[in-house]
The first five atom37 places (N, CA, C, CB, O) and aatype in JSON, in Angstrom:
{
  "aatype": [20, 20, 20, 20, 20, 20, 20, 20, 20, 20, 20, 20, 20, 20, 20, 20, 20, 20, 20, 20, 20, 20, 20, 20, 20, 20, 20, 20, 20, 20, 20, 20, 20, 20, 20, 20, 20, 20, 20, 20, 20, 20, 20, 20, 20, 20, 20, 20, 20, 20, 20, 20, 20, 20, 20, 20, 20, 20, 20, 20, 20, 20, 20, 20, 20, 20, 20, 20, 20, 20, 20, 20, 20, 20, 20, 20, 20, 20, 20, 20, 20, 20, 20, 20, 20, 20, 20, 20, 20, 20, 20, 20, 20, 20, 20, 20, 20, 20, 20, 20, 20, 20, 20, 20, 20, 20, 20, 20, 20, 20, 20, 20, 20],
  "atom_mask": [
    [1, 1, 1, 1, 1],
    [1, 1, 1, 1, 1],
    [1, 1, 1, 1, 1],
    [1, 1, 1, 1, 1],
    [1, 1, 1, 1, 1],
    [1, 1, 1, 1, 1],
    [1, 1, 1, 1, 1],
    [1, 1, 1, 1, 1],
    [1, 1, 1, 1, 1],
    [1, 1, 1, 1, 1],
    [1, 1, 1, 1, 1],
    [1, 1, 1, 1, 1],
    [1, 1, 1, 1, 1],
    [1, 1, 1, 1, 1],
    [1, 1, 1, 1, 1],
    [1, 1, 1, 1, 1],
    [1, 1, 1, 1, 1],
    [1, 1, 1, 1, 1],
    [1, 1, 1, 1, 1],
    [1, 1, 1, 1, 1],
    [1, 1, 1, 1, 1],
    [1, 1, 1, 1, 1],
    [1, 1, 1, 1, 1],
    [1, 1, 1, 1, 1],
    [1, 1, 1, 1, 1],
    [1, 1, 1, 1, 1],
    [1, 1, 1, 1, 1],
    [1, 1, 1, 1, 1],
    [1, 1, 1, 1, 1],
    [1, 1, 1, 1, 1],
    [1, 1, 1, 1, 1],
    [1, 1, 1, 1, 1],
    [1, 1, 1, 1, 1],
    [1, 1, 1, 1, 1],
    [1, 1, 1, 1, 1],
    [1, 1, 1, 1, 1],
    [1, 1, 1, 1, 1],
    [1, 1, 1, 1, 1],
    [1, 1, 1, 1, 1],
    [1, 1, 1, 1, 1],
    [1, 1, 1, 1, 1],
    [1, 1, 1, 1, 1],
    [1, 1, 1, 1, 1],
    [1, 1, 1, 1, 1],
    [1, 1, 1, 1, 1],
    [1, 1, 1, 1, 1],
    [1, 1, 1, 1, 1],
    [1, 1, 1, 1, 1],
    [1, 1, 1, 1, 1],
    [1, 1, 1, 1, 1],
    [1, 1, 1, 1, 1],
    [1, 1, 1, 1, 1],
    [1, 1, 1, 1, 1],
    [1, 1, 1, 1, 1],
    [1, 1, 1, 1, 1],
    [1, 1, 1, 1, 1],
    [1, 1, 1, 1, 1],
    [1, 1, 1, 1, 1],
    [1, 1, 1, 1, 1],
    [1, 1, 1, 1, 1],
    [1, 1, 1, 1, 1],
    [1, 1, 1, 1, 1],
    [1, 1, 1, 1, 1],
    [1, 1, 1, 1, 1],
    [1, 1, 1, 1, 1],
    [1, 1, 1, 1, 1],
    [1, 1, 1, 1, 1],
    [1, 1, 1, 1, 1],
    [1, 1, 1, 1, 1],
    [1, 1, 1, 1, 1],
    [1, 1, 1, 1, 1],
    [1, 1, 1, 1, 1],
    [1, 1, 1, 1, 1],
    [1, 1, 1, 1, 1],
    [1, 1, 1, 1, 1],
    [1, 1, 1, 1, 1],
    [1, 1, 1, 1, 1],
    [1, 1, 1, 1, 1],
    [1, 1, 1, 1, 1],
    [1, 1, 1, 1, 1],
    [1, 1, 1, 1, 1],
    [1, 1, 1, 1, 1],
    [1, 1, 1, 1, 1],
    [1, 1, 1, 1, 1],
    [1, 1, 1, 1, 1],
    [1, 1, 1, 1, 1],
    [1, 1, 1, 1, 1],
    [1, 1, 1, 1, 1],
    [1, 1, 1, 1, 1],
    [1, 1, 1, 1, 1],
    [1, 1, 1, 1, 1],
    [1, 1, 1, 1, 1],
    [1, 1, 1, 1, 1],
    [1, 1, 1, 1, 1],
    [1, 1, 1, 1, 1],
    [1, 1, 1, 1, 1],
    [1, 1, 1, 1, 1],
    [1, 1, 1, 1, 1],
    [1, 1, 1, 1, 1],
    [1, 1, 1, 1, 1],
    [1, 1, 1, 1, 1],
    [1, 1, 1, 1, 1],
    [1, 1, 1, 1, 1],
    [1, 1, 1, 1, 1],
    [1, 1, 1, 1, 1],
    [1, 1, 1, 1, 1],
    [1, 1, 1, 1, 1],
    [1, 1, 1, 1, 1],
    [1, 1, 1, 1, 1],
    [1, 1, 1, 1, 1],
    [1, 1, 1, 1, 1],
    [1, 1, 1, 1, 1],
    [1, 1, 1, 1, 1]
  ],
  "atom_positions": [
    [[124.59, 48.56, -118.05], [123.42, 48.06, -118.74], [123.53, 46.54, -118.83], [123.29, 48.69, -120.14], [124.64, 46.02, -118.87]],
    [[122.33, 45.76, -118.86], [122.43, 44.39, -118.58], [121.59, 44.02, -120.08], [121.69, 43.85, -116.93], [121.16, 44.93, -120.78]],
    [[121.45, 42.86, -120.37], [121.05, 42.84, -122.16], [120.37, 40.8, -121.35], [123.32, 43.03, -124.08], [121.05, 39.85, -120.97]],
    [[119.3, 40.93, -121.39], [118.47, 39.56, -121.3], [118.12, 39.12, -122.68], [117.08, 39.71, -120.45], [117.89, 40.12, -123.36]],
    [[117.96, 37.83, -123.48], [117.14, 37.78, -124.09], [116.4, 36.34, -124.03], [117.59, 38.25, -125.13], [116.86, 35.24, -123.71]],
    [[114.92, 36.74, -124.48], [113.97, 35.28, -123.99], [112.99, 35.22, -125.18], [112.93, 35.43, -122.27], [112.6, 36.37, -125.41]],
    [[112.59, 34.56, -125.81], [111.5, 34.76, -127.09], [110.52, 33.96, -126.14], [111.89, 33.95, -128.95], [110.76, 33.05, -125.35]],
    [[109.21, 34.66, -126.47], [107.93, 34.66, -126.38], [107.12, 34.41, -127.44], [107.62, 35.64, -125.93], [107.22, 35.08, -128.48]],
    [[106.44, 33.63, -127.32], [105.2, 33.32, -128.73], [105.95, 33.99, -130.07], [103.3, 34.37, -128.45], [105.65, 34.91, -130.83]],
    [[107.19, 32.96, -129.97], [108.1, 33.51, -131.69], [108.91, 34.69, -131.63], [106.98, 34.03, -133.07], [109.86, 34.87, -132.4]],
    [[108.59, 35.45, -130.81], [109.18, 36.73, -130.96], [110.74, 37.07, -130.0], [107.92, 37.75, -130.52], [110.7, 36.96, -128.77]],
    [[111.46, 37.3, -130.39], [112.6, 37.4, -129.39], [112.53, 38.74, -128.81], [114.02, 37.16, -130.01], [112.49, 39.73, -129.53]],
    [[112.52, 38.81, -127.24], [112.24, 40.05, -126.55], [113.93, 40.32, -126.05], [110.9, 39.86, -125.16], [114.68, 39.35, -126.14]],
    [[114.35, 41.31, -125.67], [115.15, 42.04, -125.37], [115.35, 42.9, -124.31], [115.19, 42.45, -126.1], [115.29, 44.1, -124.56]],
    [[115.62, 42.48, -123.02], [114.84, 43.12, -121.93], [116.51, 44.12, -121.61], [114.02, 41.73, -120.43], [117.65, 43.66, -121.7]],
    [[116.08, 45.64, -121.21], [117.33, 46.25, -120.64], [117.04, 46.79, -119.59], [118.01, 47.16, -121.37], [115.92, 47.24, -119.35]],
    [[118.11, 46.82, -118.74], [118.18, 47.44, -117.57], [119.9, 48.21, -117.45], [117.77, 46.21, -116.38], [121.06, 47.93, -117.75]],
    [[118.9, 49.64, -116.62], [119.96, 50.75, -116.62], [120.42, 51.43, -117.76], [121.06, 50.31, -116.13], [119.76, 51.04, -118.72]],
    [[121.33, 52.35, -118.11], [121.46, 53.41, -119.12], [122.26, 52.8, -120.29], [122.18, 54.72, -118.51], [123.03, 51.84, -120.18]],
    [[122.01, 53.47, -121.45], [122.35, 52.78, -122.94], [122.64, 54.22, -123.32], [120.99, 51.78, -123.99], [121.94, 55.12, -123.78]],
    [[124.42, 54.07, -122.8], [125.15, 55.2, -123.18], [126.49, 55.26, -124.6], [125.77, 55.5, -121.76], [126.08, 54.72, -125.63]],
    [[127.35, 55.6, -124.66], [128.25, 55.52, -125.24], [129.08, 54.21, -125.28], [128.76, 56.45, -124.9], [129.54, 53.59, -126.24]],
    [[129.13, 53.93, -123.68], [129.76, 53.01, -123.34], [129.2, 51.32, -123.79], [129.84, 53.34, -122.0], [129.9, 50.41, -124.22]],
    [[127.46, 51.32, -123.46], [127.04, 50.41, -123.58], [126.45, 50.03, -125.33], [126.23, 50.48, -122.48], [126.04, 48.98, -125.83]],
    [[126.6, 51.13, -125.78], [125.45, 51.18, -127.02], [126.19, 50.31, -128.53], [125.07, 53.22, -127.46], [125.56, 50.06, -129.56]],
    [[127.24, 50.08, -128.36], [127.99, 49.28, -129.15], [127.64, 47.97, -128.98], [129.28, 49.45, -128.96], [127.5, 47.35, -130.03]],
    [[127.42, 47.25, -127.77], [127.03, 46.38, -127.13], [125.72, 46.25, -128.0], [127.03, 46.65, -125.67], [125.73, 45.92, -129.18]],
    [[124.54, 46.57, -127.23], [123.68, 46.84, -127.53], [122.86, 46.81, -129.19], [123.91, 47.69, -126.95], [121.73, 46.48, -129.58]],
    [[123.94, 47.26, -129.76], [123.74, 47.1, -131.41], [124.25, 46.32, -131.58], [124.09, 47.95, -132.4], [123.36, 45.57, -131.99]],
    [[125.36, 45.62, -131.61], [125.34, 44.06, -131.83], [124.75, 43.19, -131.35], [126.19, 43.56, -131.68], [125.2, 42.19, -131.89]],
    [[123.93, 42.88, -130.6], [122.52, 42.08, -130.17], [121.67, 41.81, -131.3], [121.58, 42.9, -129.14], [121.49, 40.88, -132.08]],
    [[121.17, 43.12, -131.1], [119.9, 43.96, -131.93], [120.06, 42.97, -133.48], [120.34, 46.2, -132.22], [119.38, 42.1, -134.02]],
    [[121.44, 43.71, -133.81], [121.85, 43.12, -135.0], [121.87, 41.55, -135.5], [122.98, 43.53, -135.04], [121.29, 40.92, -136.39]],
    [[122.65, 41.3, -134.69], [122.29, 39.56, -134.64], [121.23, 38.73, -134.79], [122.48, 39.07, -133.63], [121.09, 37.77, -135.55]],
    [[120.39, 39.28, -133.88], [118.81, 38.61, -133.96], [118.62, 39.21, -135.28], [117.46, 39.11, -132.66], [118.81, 38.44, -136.23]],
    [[118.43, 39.89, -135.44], [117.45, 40.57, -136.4], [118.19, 39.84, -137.94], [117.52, 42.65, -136.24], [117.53, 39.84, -138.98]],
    [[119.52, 39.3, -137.91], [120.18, 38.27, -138.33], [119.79, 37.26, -138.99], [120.61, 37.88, -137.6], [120.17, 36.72, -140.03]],
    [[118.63, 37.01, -137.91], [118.03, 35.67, -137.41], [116.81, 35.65, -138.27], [117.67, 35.59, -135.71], [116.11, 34.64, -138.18]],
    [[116.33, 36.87, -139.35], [115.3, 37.05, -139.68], [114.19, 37.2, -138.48], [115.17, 36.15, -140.55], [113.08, 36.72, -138.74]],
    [[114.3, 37.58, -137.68], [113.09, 36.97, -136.39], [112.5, 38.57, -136.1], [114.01, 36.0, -134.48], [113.06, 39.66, -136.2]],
    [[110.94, 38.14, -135.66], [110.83, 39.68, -135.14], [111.0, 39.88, -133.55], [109.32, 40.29, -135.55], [110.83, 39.0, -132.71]],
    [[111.41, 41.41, -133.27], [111.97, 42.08, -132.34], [110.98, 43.16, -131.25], [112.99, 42.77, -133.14], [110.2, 44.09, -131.47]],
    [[111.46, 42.48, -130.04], [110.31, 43.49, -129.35], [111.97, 43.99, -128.34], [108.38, 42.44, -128.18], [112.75, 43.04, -128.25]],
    [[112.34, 44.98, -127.84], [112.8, 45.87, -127.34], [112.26, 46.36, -125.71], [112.65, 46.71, -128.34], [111.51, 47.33, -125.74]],
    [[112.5, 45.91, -124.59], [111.68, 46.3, -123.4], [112.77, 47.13, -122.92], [111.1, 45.09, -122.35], [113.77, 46.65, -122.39]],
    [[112.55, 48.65, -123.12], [112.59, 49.68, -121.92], [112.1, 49.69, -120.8], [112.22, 50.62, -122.13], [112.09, 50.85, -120.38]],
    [[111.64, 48.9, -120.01], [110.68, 49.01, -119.05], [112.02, 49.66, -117.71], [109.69, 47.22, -118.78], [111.89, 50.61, -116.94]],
    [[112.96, 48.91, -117.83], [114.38, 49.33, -116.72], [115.69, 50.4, -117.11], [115.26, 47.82, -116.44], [116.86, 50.42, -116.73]],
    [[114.97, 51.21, -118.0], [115.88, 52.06, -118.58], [116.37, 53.1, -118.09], [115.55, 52.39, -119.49], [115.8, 54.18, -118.23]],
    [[117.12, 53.02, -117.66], [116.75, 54.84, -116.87], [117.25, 56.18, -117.48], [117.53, 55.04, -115.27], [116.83, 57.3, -117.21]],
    [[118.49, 55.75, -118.59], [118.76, 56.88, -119.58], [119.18, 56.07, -120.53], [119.78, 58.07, -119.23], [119.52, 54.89, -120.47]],
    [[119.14, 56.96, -121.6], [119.51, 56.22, -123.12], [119.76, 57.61, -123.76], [118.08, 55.12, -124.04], [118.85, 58.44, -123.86]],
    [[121.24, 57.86, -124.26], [121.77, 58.83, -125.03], [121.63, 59.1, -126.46], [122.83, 58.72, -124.86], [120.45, 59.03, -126.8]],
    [[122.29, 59.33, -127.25], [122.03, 59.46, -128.93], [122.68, 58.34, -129.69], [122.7, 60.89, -129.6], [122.27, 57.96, -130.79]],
    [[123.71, 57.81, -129.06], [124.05, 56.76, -129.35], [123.11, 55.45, -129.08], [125.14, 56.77, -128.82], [122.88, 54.64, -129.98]],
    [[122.56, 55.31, -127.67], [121.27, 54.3, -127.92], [120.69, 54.76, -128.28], [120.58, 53.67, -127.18], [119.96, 54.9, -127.3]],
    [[120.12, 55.37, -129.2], [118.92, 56.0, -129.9], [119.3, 55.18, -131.69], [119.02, 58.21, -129.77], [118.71, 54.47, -132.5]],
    [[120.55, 55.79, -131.57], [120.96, 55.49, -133.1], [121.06, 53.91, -133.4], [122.49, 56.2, -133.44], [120.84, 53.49, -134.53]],
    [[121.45, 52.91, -132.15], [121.58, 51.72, -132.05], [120.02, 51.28, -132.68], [122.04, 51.32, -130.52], [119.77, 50.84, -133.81]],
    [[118.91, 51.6, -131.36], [117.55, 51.25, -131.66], [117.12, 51.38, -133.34], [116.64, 52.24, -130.72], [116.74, 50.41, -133.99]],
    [[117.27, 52.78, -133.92], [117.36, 53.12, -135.58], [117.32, 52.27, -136.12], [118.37, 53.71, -136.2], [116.47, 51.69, -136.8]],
    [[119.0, 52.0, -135.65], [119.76, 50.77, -137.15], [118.45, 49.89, -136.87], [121.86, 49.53, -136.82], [117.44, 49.78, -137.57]],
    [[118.67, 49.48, -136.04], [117.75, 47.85, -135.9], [116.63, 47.75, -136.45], [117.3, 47.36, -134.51], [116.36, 46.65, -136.94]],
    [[115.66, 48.81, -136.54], [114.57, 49.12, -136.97], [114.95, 49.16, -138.54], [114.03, 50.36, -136.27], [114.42, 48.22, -139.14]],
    [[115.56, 49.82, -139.16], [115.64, 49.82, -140.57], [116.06, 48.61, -140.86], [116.45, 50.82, -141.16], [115.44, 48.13, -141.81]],
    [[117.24, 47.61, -140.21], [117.37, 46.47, -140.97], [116.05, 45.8, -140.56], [118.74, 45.63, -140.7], [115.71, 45.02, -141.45]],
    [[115.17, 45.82, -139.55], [114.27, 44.77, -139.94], [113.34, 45.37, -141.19], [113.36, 44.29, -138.59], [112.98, 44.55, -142.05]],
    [[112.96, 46.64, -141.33], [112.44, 46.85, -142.46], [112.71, 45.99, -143.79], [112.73, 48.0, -142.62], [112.03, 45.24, -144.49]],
    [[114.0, 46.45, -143.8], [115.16, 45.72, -144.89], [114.5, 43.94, -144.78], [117.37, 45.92, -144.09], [114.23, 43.18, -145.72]],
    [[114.45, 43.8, -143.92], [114.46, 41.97, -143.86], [112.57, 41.88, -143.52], [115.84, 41.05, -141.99], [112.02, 40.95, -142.93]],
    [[112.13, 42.64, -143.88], [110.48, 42.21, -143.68], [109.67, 41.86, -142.36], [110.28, 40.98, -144.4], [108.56, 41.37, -142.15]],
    [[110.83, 42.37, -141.45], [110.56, 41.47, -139.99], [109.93, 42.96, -139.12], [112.48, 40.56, -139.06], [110.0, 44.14, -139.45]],
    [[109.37, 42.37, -138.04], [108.58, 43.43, -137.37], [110.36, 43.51, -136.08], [106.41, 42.69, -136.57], [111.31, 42.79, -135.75]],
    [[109.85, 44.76, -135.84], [110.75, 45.81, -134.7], [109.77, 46.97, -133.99], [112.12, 46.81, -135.65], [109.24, 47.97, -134.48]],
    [[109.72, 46.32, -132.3], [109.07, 47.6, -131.88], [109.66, 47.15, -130.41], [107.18, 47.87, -132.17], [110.36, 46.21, -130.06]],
    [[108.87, 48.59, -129.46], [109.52, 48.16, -128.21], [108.51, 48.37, -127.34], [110.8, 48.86, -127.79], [107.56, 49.1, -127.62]],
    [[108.67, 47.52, -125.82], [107.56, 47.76, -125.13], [107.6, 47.99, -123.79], [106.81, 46.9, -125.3], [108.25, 47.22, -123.09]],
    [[106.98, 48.98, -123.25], [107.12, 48.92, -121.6], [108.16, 50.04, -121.62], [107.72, 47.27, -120.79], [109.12, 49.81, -120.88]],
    [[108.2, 51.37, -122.38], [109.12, 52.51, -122.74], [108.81, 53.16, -121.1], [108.57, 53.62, -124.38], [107.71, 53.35, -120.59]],
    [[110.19, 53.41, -120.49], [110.09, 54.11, -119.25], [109.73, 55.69, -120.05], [111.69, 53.97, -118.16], [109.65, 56.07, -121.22]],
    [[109.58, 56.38, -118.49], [109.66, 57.53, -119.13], [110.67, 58.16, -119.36], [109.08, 58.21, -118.73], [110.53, 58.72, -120.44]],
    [[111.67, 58.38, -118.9], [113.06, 58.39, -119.31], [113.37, 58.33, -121.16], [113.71, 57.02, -118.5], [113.46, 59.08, -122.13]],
    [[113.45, 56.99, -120.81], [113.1, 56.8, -122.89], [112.56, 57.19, -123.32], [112.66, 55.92, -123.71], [112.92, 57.7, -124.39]],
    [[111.03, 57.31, -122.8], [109.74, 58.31, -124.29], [110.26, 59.35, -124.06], [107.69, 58.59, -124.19], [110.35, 60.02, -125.08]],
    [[110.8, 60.01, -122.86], [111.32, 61.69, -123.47], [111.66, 61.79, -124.32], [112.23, 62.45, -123.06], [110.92, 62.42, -125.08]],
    [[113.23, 61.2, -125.02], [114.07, 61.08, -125.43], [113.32, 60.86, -126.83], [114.9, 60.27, -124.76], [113.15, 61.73, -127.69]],
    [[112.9, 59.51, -126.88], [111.71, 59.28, -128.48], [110.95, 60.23, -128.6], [110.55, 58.02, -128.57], [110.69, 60.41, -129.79]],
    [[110.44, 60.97, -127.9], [109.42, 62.35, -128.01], [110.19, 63.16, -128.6], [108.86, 63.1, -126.65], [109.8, 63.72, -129.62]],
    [[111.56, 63.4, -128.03], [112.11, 64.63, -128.35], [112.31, 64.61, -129.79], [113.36, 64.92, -127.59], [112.06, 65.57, -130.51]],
    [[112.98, 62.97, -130.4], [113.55, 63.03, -131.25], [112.45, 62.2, -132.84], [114.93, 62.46, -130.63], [112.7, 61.56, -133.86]],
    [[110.91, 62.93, -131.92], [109.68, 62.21, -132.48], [109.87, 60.92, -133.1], [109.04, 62.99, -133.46], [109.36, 60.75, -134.2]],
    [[110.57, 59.95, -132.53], [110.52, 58.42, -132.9], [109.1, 58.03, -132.06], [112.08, 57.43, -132.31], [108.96, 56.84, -131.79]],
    [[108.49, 58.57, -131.82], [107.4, 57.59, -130.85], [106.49, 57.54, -131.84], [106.69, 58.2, -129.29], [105.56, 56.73, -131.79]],
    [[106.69, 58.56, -133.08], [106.25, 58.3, -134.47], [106.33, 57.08, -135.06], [106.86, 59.02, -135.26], [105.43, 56.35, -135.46]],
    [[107.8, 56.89, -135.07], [108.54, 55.51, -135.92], [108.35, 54.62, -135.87], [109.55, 55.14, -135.89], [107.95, 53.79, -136.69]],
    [[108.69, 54.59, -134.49], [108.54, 53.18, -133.5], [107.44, 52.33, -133.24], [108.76, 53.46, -132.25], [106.44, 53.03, -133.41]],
    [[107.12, 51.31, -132.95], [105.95, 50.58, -133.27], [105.88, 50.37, -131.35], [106.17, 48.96, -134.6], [106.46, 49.44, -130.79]],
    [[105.24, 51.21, -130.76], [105.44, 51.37, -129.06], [104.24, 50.47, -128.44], [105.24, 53.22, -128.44], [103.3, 50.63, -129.21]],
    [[103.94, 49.83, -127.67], [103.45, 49.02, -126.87], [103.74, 49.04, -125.38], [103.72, 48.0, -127.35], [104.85, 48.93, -124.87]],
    [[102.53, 49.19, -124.74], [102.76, 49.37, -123.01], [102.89, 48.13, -122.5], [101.51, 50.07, -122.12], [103.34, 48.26, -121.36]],
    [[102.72, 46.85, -122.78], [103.51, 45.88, -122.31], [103.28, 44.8, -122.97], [103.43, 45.68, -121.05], [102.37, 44.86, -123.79]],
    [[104.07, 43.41, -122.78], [104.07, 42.61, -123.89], [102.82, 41.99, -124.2], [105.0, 41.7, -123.78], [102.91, 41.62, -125.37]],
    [[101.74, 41.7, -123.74], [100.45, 41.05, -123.55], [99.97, 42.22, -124.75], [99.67, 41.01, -121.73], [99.25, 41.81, -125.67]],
    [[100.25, 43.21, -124.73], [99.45, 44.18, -126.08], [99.73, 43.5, -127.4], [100.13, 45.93, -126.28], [98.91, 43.24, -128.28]],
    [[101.31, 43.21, -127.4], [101.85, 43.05, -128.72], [101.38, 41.67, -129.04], [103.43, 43.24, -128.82], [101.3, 41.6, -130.27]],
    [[101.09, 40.78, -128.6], [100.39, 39.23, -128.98], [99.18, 39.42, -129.55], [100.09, 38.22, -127.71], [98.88, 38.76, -130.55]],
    [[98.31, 40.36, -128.99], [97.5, 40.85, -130.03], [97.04, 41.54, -131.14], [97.18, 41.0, -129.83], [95.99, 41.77, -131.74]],
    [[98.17, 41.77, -131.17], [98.69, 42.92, -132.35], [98.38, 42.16, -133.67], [100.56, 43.37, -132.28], [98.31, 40.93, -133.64]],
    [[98.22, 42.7, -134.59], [98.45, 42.05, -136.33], [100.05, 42.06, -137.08], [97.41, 43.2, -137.52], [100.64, 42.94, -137.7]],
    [[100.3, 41.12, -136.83], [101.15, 40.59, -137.96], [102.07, 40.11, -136.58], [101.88, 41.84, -139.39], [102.93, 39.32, -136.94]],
    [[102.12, 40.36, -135.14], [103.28, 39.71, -134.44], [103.16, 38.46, -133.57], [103.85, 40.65, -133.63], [104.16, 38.02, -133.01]],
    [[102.14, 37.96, -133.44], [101.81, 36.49, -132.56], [102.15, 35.69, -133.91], [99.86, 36.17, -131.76], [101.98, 36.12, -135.05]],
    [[102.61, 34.54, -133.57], [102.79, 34.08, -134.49], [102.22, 32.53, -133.7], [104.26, 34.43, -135.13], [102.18, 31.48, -134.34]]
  ]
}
């Protein structure tokens, strides 16, 4: 798994590529964590995902509740299908604040800044 990050109109994006397994998902949550650190809001791109286990699942979670915790927006965008299975299965596509690609979320309320 490869971990990019680039902020866009305020927002720090998070781009992954390849699987967010056991191995990688420790990784992965310390990112998450950091920014979100940062007070800043969080966009998440699955777009290159090709599996993500329970452990990246639980990573994505945390991150989401601490931004709750810190008032900051958390969502993700460009979910392969691979991933929405997985959020389907485990009905986070509920939770999650999902967007088909980043040009949606600028128009969104409360995340262009």
């Amino acid at each position: 798994m490869t971990i990019d990050v680039r902020t866009e109109h305020g927002i720090a994006v998070v781009s992954l590529k390849g699987d967010i397994d056991l191995q990688y998902s420790p990784k992965l949550r310390k990112k998450l964590l950091e920014l979100l650190g940062e007070r800043r809001n969080l966009l998440v791109d699955l777009a290159h995902v090709r599996y993500i286990d329970s452990s990246g699942v639980a990573s994505l979670v945390e991150a989401f509740q601490l931004a709750r915790k810190h008032g900051t927006r958390f969502g993700l965008v460009g979910v392969s299908t691979a991933a929405m299975r997985v959020l389907q299965l485990a009905r986070l596509d509920r939770v999650f604040s999902i967007f088909p690609a980043l040009d949606d979320v600028f128009g969104a309320e409360g995340w262009a800044s």
